[in-house]
C-alpha distance (Angstrom), angle and dihedral (degrees) to the residues before:
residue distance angle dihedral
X1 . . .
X2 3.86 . .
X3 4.05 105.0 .
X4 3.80 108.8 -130.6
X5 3.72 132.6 -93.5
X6 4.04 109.4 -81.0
X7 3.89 111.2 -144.2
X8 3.80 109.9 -148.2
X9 4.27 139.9 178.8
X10 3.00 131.0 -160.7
X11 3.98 132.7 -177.8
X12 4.02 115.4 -137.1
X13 3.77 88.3 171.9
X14 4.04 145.2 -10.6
X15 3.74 93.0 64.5
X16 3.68 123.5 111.3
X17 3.47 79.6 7.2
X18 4.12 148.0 61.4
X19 3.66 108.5 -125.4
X20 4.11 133.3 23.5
X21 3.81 89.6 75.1
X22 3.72 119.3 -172.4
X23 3.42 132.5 142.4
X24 3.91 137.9 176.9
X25 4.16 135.3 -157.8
X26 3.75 116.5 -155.6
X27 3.86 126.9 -164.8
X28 3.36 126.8 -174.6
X29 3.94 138.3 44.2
X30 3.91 134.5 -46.5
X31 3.53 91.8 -93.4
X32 4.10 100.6 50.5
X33 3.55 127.9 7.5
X34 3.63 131.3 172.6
X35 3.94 113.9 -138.2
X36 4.08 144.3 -153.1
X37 3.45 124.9 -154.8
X38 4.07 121.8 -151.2
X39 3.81 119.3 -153.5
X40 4.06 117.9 -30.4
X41 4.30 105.9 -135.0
X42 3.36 142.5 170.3
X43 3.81 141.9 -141.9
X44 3.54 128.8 -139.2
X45 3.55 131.4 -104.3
X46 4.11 121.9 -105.0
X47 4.06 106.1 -147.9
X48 3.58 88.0 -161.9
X49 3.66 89.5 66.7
X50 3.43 105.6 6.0
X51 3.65 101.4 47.1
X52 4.19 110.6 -169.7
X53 3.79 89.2 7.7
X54 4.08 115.7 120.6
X55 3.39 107.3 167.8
X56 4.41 136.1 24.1
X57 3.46 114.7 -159.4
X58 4.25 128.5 -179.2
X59 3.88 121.0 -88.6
X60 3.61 109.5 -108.0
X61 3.23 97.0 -168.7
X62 3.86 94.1 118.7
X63 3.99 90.1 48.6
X64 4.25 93.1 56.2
X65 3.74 88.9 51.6
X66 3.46 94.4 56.0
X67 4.09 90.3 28.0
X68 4.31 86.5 134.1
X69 4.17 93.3 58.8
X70 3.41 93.8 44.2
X71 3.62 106.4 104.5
X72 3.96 105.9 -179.7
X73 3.49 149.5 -25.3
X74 3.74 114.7 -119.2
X75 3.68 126.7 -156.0
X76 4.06 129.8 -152.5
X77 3.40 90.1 -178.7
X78 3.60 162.0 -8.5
X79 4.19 100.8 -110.0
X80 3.54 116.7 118.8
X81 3.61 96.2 -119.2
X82 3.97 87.7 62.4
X83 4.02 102.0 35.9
X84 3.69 103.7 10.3
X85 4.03 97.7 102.1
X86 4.32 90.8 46.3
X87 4.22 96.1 93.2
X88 4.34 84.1 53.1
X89 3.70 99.7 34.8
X90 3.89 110.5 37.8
X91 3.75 98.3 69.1
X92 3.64 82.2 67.7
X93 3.67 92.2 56.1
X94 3.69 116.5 23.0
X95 3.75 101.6 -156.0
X96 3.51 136.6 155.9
X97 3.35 113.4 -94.9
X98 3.50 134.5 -157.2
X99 3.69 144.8 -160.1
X100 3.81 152.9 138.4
X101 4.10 121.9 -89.8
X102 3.80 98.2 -92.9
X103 3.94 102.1 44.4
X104 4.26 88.9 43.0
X105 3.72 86.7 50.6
X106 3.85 95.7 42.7
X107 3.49 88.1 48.1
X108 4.24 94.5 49.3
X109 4.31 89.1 50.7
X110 3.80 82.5 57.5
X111 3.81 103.9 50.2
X112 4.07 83.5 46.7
X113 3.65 81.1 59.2
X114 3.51 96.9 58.1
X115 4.18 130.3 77.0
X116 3.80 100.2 -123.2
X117 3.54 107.6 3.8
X118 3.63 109.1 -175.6
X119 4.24 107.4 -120.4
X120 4.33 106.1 -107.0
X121 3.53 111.6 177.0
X122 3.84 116.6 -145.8
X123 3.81 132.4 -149.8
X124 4.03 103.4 -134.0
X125 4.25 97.0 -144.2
X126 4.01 108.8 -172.7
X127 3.97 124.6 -117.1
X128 3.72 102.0 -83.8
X129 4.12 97.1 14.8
X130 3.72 131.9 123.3
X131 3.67 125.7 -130.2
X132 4.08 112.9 -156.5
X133 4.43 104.2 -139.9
X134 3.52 110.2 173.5
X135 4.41 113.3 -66.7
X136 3.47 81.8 -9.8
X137 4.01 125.4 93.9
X138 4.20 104.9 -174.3
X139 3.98 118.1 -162.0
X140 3.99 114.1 -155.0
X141 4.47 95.8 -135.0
X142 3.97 114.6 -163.3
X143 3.48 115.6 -117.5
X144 3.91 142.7 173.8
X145 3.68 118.7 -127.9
X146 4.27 132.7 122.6
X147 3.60 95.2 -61.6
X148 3.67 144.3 54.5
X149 3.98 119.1 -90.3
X150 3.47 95.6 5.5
X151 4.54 102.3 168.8
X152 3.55 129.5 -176.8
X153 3.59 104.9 -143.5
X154 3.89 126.3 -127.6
X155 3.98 103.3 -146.7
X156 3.73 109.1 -154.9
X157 4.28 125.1 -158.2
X158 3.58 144.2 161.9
X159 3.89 78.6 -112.1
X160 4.09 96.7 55.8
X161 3.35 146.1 -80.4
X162 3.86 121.6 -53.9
X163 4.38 118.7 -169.1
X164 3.77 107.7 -155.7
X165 3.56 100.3 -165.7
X166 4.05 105.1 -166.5
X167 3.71 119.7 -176.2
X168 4.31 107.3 -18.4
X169 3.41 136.5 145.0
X170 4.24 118.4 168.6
X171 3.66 105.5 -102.2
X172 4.01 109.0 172.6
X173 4.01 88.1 -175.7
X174 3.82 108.5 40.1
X175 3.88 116.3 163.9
X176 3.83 93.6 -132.2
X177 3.42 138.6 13.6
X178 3.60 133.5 7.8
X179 3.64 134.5 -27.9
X180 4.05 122.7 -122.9
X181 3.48 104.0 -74.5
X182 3.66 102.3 -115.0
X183 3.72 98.8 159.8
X184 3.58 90.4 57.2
X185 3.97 100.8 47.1
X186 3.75 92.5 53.4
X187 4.01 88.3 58.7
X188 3.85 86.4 45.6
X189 3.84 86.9 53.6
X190 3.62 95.7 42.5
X191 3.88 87.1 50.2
X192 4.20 87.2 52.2
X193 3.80 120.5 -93.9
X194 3.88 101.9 -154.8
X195 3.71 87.9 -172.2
X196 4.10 147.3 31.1
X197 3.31 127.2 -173.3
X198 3.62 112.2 -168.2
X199 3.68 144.7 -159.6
X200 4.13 104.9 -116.5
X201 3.85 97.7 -176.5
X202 3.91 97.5 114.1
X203 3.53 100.3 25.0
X204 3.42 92.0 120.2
X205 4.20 94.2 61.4
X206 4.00 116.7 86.6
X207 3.69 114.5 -141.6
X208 3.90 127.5 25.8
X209 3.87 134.6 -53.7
X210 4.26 103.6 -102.0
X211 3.66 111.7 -123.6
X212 4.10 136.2 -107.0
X213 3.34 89.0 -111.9
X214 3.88 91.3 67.4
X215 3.93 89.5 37.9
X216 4.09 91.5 63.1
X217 3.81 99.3 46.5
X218 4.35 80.7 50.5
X219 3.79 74.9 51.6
X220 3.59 108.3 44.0
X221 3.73 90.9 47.9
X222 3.62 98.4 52.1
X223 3.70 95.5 47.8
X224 4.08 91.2 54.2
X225 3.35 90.9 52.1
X226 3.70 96.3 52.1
X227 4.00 118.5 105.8
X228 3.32 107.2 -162.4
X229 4.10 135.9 26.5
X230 3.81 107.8 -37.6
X231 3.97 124.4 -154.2
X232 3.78 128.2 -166.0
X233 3.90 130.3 -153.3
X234 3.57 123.9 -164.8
X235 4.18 139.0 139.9
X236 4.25 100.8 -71.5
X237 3.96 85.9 -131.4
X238 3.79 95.9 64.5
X239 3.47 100.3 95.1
X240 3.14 93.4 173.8
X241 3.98 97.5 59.2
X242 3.38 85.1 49.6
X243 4.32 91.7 58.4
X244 3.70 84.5 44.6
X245 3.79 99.9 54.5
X246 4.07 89.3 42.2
X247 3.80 93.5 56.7
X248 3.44 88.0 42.4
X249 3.91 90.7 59.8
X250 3.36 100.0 44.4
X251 3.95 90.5 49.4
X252 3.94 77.6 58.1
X253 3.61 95.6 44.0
X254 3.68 96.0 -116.3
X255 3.65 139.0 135.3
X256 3.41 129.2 -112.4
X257 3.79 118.8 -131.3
X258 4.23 114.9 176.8
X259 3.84 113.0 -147.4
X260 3.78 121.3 -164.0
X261 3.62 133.1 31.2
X262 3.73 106.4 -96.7
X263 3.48 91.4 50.2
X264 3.91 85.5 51.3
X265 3.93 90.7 48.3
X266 3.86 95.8 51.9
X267 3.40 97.6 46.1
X268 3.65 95.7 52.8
X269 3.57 81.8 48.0
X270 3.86 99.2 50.9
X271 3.59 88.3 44.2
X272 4.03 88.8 49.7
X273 3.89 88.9 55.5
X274 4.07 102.1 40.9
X275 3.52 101.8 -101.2
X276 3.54 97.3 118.7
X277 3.57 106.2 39.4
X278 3.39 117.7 145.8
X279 3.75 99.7 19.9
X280 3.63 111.9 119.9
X281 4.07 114.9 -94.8
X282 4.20 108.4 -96.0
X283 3.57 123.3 -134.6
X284 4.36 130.4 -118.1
X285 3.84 112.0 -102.7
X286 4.48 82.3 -107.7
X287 4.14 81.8 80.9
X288 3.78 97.7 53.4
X289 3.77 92.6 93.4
X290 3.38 92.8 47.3
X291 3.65 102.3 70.5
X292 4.42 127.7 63.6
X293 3.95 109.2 -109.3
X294 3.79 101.7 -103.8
X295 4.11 85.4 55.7
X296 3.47 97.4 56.4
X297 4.07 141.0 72.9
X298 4.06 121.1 179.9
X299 3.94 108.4 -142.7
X300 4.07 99.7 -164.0
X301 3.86 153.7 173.1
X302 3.65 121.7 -108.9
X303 3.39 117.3 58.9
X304 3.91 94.2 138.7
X305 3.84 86.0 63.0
X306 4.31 89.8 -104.4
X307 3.90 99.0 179.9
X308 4.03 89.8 -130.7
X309 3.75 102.7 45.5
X310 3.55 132.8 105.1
X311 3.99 105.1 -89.6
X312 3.69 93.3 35.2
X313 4.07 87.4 62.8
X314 3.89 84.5 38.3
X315 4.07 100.6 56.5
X316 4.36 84.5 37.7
X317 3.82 87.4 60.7
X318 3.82 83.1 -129.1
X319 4.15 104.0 109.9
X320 3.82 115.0 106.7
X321 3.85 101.0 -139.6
X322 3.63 114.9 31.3
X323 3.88 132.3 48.7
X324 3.96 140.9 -167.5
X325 3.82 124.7 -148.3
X326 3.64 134.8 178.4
X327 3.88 114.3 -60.8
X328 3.73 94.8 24.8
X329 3.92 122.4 123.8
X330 3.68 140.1 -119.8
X331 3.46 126.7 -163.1
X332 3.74 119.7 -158.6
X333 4.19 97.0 -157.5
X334 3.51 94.4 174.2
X335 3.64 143.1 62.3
X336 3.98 121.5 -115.7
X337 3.42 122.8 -121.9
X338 3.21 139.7 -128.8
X339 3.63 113.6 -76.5
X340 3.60 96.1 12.1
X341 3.77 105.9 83.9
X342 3.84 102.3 94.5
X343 3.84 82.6 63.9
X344 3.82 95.5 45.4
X345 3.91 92.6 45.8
X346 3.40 82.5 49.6
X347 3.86 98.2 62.1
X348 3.69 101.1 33.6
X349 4.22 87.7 51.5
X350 3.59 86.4 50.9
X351 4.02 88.4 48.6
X352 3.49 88.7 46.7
X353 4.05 93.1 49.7
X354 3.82 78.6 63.8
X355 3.54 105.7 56.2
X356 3.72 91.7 -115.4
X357 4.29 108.5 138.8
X358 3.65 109.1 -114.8
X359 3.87 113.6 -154.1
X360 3.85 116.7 -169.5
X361 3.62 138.6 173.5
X362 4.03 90.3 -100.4
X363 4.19 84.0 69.1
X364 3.95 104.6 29.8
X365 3.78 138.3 20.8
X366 3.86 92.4 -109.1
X367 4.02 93.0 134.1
X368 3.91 136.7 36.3
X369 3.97 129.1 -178.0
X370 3.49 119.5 -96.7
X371 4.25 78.0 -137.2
X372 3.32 145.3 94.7
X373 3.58 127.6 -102.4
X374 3.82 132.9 -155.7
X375 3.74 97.8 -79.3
X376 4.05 88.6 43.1
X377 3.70 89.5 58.2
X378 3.50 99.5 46.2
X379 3.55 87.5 50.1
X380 3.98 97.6 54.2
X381 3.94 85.1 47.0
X382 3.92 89.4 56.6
X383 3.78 95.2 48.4
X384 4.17 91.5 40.1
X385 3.86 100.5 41.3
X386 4.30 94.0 -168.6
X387 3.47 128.4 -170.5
X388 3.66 87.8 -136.6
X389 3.52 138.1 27.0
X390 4.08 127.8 -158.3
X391 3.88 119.3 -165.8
X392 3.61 109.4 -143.9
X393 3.67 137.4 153.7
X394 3.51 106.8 56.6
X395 3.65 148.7 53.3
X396 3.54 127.7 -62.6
X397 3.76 93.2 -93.2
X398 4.01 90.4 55.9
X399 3.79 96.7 46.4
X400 3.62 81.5 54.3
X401 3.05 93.9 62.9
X402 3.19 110.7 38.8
X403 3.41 81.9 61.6
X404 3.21 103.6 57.5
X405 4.40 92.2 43.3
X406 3.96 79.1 51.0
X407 3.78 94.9 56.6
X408 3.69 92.3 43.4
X409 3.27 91.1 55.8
X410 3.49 97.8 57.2
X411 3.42 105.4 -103.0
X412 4.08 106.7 157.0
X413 3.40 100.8 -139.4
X414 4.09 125.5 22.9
X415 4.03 117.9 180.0
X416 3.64 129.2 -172.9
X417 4.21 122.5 -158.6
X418 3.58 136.9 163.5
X419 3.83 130.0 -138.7
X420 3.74 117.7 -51.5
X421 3.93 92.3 20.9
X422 3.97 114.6 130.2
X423 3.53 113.6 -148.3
X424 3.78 124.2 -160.7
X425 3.79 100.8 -140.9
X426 3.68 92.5 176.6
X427 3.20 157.0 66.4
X428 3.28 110.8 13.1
X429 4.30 125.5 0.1
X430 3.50 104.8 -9.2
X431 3.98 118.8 -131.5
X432 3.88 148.1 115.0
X433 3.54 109.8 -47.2
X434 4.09 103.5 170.4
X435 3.93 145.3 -12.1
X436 3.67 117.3 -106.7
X437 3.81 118.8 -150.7
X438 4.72 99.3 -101.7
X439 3.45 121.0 143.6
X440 4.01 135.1 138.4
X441 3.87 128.4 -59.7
X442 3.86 121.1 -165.0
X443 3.65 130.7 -145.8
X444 3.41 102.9 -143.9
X445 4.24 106.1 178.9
X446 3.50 98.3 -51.5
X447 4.18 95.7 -25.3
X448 3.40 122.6 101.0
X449 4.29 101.1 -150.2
X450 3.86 125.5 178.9
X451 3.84 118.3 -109.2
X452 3.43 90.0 -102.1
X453 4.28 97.2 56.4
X454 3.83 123.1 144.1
X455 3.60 91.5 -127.4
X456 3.87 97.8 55.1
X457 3.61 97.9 48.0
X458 3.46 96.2 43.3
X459 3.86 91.9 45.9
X460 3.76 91.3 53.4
X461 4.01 85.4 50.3
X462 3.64 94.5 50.7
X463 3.78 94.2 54.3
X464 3.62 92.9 47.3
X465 4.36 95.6 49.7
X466 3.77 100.0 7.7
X467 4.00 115.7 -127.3
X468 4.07 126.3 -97.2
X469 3.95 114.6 -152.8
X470 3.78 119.3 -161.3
X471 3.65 133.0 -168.9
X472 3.73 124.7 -161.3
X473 4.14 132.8 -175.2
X474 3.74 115.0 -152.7
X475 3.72 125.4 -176.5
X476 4.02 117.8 -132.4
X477 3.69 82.1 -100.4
X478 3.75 105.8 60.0
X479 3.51 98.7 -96.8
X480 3.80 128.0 126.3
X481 4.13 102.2 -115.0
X482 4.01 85.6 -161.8
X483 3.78 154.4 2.8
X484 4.24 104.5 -68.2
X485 3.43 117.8 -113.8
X486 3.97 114.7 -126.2
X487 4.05 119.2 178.6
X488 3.87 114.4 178.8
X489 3.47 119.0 -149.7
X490 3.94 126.2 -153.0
X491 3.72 89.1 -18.8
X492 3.66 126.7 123.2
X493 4.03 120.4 -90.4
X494 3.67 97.5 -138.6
X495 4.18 136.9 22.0
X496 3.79 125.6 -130.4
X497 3.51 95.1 -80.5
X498 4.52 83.9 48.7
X499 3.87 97.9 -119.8
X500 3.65 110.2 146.8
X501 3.57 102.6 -91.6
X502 4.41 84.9 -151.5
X503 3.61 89.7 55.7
X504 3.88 87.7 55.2
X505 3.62 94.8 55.2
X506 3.71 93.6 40.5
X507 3.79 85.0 62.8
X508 3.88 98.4 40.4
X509 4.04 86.3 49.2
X510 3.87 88.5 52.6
X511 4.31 103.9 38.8
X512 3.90 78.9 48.0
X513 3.59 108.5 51.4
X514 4.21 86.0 41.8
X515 3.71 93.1 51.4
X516 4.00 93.4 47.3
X517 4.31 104.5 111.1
X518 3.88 92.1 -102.7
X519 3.85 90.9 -114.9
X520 4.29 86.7 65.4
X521 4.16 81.8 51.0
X522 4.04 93.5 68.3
X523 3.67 83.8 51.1
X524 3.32 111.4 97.5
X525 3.92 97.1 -173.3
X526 3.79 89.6 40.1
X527 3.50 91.7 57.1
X528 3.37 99.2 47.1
X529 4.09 100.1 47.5
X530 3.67 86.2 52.3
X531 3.35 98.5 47.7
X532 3.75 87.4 51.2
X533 3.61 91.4 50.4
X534 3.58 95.9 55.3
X535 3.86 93.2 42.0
X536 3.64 92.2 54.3
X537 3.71 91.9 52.4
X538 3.57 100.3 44.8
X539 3.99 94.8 55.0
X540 3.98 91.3 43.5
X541 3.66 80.3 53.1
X542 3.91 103.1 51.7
X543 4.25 85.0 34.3
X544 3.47 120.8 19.9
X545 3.77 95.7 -115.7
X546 3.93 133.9 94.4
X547 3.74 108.8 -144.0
X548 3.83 128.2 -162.8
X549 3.33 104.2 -87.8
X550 4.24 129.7 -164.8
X551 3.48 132.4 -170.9
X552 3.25 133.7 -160.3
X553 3.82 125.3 -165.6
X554 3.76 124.0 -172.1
X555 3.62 122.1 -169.5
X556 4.15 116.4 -148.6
């Protein structure tokens, strides 16, 4: 007798962590399965530890080797964190993919914004519809979050029903778009949901997530009680932010200018797809100067401190178009994430310095999360009832617990993993049953690398002990032809004692070379690792650090 179809999930990305988000559904046996993907996102580079490194996506390694069962690629939604790594990765996969009106149009404004964008169809599915790929039948679910169209998807197999929540949070009052579904995920859990897999990122936060609504009369109040010039910061992709902050200004009589091109790009694109019709047309950053301070209001990039973007320029007195003086106001719309808030505190101290009012979300309700708190997810357990329940977006202290508010509220069976686990969901006791090949890929300019590449590693040493280069001329008979050539890089001109630290190596190059057995002298490669050696050990001597060090030996 044919055994049954086994339903499995497995994260590639997005667990353990917030960002890289990619997820896959299997059906089928050991021996063949077909497979789903959900979303395709990146992470952001750390140049602390990542130096040169912008963005980390998920090793798809796994997902090439079984490129001819994979039927699609399935977005929630158009963040970066769940489609950023698609324009790099796809080529390597050549799915299907498949997404609502606003993310596939987002998504389109970006590849025009590229050089060479490689040419990826996608399948427009409507708010609500269900797109048929392979074993699996995928339902697009309403819900609110920070950006338009943003659907938790109902994943239906022979095996059971699986509800892949996304980014949510309950939001009876959202500014645009559609609320969470609720109506529709109670007849999903009367029907039997065998499994949820949930979004974990504010699992730690009692209570509920307030709504936009209450973020734009915060808003609309600040902004007509500013004096001078005003400027808001938020995430581009929050469409509805940027609706907030334009009603707001024209309550005030004000202008709205857009600095930056993201913000540009999404809201030609929001404006493309309906979601801002009816709010007044904005004006390019070339008509800031034009209008008095009280008539005018900045919308702009940068609110995660990005070095490039518009406010960063702004606060650095550095950005062509737009100014700040004394008595003007910021507004921080946004929350900073993790990781980034050296660079924020940067620019609001810098702001500050200036005599500009900084307002933030630590003084005012001028942001909420797109997701869910404690309440919220308690709430979407209620109305689902699964059999199982799978923490996921978040770090380990949020898929703990969720975990832990998931077995309190009764769900029967609550299971933990980590990226690269495959979980059998069903039939039969659900739990890991394998590790799949995932890791980290970084885009290094425009080279993808593995986490484990020469020039990352060695990058990260050089800016922690610098790098010393040498160049040496030997004759074919041993002999040094000339003085070597020593440059130090990022390392210290003089020791404690301040003796040229270049001088030092100069000498340990030369009483090195001479005291090489004149065989090791016609060997290049001899030459040169000892020389190394000895180079390495004289500077950790006079410093206390090794640096990389590479030498170079010419024979004339």
């Amino acid at each position: 007798m044919a055994r049954p179809d086994e339903l499995t999930f497995a994260p590639l990305g997005g667990v353990g962590e917030i960002g890289m988000n990619l997820s896959i559904y299997g059906l089928g046996n050991r021996n063949q399965r077909s497979w789903l993907a959900v979303d395709l996102g990146v992470s952001f580079g750390d140049e602390e530890h990542l130096p040169g490194i912008d963005l980390i996506m998920p090793d798809i390694r796994f997902l090439e080797k079984e490129r001819k069962n994979l039927m699609g690629l399935v977005l929630t939604h158009a963040h970066e964190d769940h489609f950023g790594a698609i324009m790099d990765l796809w080529p390597k996969l050549q799915c299907p993919v498949y997404a609502t009106k606003f993310s596939a149009a987002l998504f389109e404004a970006k590849c025009a914004a590229e050089r060479n964008p490689p040419k990826i169809p996608v399948t427009v599915v409507p708010s609500g519809g269900r797109v048929n790929l392979g074993p699996f039948t995928v339902e697009f679910i309403p819900v609110a979050h920070s950006i338009p169209e943003s659907h938790a998807l109902a994943i239906h197999t022979s095996a059971g029903t699986v509800l892949h929540t996304g980014d949510w949070k309950i939001d009876p009052t959202p500014i645009i778009g559609l609320p969470t579904d609720e109506r529709r995920l109670r007849e999903l859990g009367d029907a039997g949901v065998l499994a949820l897999v949930g979004d974990s990122t504010n699992a730690v936060r009692e209570g509920r997530s307030p709504s936009e609504t209450e973020v734009a009369a915060t808003i609309a109040k600040l902004v007509k009680g500013a004096k001078g010039r005003v400027a808001v910061t938020t995430f581009a992709s929050n469409v509805a932010r940027v609706k907030a902050v334009a009603d707001a200004a024209k309550a005030a009589d004000r202008e709205v200018v857009v600095v930056g091109r993201a913000m540009e790009r999404v809201v030609q694109v929001a404006r493309e797809t309906g979601y801002l019709d009816g709010v007044q047309n904005f004006r390019g950053a070339d008509y800031y100067g034009h209008f008095p301070p009280d008539k005018v209001l900045a919308l702009c990039t940068g609110s995660q401190g990005e070095p490039r973007a518009a406010l960063a320029r702004i606060s650095n007195n550095d950005h062509p178009q737009v100014t700040l003086n004394k008595g003007d106001t910021v507004i921080f719309s946004s929350r900073t994430i993790p990781g980034n808030e050296k660079a924020v505190g940067g620019i609001i101290n810098g702001l500050i310095v200036q005599g500009i009012e900084v307002i933030t979300d630590r003084n005012d309700l001028v942001h909420v999360s797109g997701h869910p708190r404690r309440d919220e997810l308690r709430d979407m357990i209620s109305w689902v009832r699964p059999q199982i329940l799978i923490p996921v977006h978040g770090e380990a202290l949020h898929l703990s617990e969720h975990a832990k508010l998931a077995r309190t509220a009764g769900v029967p069976k609550v299971l933990t993993c980590r990226n690269g686990d495959l979980v059998k969901l069903g039939p039969g006791d659900p739990g890991i049953i394998d590790e799949l090949p995932s890791g980290r890929l970084y885009k290094d300019g425009n080279i993808l690398e593995d986490s484990k590449s020469r020039a990352v590693v060695e990058r990260r040493r050089m800016g922690f002990a610098g790098c010393a280069f040498v160049a040496i001329a030997m004759t074919d008979k041993g002999e040094l032809a000339d003085d070597p050539e020593v440059d130090l890089v990022g390392i210290p001109e003089k020791n404690a004692a301040g003796e040229v630290i270049d001088e030092i190596v100069f000498d340990t190059v030369v009483s090195t070379v001479e005291n090489l057995p004149r065989v090791r002298r016609r060997d290049a490669d001899a030459t040169a690792e000892s020389v190394r050696r000895a180079v390495r050990a004289v500077i950790n001597e006079q410093w206390g650090k090794k640096p990389i060090c590479l030498v170079h030996v010419l024979t004339v």
